[in-house]
N, C-alpha and C positions, 0 to 999 in steps of 0.2 A: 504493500500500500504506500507505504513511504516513498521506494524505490521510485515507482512510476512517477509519484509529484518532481522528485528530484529533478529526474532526468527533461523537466520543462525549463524555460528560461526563466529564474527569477532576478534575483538582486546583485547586481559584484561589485565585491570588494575584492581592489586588489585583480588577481587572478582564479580567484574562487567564484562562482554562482550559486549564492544562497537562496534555498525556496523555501525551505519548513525545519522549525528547531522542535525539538519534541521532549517533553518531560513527561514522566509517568503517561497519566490517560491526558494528556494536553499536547495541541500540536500549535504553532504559531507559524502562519504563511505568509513569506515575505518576495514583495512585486513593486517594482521601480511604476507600474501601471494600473486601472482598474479592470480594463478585458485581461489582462495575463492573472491577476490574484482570482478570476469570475473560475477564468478556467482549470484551474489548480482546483478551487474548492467545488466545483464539476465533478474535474475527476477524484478527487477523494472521496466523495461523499457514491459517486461510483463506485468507487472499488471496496471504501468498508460494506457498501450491501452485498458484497461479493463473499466477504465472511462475516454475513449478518450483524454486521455491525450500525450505528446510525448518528448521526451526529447532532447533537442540540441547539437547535436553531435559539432556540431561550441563553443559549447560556455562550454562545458564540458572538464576539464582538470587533467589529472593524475600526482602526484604528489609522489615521495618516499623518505622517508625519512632513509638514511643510510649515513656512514661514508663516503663510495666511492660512485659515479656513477651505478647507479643501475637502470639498462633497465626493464621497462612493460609496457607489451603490452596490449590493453586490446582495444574492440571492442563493437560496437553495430550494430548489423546490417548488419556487412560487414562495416563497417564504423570506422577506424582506430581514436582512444581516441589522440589526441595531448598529448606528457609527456612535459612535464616543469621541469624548476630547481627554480623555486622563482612562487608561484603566492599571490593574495591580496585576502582576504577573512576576511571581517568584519571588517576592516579598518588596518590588520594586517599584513604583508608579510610573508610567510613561506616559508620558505627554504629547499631545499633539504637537504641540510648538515647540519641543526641547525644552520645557523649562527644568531645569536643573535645581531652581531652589524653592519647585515646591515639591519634587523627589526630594530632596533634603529636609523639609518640613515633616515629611511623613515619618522617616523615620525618628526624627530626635522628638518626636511625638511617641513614637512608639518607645524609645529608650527612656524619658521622660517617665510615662507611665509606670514602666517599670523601676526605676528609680524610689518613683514616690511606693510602688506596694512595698518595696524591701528599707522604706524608712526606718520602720517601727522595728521590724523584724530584726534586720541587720544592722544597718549605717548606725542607729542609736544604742544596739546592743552592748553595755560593757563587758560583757563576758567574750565577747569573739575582739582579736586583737586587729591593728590596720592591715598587717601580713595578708589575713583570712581575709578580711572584707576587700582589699585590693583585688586577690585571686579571684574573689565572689563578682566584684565589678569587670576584672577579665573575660569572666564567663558567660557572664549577663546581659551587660552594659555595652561594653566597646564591641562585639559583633555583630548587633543592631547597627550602630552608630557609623561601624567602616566594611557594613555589609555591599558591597560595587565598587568601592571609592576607588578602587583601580584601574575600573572601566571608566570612571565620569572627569570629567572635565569639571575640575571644580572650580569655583571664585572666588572672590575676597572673600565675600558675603557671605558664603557657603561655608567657608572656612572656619569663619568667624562665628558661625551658630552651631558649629560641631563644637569648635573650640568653649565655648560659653556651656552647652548643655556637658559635655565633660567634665567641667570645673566645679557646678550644680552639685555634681554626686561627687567630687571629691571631698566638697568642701565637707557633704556629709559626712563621710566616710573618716575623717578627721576631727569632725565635731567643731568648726569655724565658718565663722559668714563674712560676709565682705565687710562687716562692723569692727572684726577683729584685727583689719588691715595687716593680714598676712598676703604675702605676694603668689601670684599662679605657680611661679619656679619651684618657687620653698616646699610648696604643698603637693608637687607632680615628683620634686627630692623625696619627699618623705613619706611619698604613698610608692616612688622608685616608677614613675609613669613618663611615658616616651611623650611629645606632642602626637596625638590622634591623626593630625595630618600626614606626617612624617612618618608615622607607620604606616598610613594606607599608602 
């Protein structure tokens, strides 16, 4: 099934032709056009009926990526593809426009949240030392936070909101607020943390 999309024209980079990336039961079809994407999802949706398979028109979404607003149409069935301007795919948001720092918003939202449940738990615990809770912030915290950052072109801006949500959970983690006027350096020494950028 896979096979057959491949071998159509889709997107290149480079010296590659990229048509369809596939995770678990998810396939993503990628076309520089909207007849060449039309006919790709044709033939797929052809050939899972071949081993009774069918594809979800509910849960299937078209996505393009250009500078302006940019309308496709694309169908199965007589069954009109939903288009989107932003959807989530592998823990990532994609944007129609590239924006890059509301993918970044998503996540230090989600690192955020989690920060605040392991407040009480952890960060205020005095029974667990900075060692533990550092490792715990390792595990927890920073994978969210520089989950792509190797694929993204990131900005000041960008930088600057990873950098500030980082510091959030240090400070707790150390039991200091910015009232305490201790500096970023002193508290990334003594928690032993690299700059977030710099790692990704």
């Amino acid at each position: 099934m896979i096979k057959k999309v491949k071998e159509l024209p889709g997107y290149k980079i480079g010296n590659r032709n990229i048509t369809i990336l596939c995770y678990t039961d998810d396939a993503e079809l990628i076309s520089n056009s909207e007849d060449k994407l039309q006919r790709m999802l044709h033939i797929l949706n052809k050939t899972a009926k071949e081993y009774n398979m069918a594809i979800s028109t509910e849960e299937t979404e078209c996505l393009t990526v250009f500078k302006e607003p940019l309308r496709c149409k694309l169908e199965i069935e007589g069954t009109i593809i939903k288009q989107v301007m932003s959807s989530r795919y592998l823990g990532v948001v994609v944007t129609s426009h590239s924006d890059i720092y509301q993918e970044t918003i998503y996540q230090v939202r989600k690192a955020a949240a989690t920060t605040s449940a392991l407040r009480d738990i952890v960060w205020r615990n005095k029974h667990i030392g900075i060692e533990t809770k550092t490792r715990i912030y390792k595990t927890c915290i920073k994978p969210i936070l520089t989950y792509a950052i190797e694929t993204r072109t990131d900005t000041k801006k960008t930088k600057q909101t990873l950098k500030t949500t980082k510091m959030k959970t240090l400070r707790c983690i150390i039991g200091k607020t910015r009232r305490d006027h201790v500096r970023n350096e002193d508290i990334r020494q003594q928690c032993n943390i690299q700059d977030i950028v710099i790692w990704g």
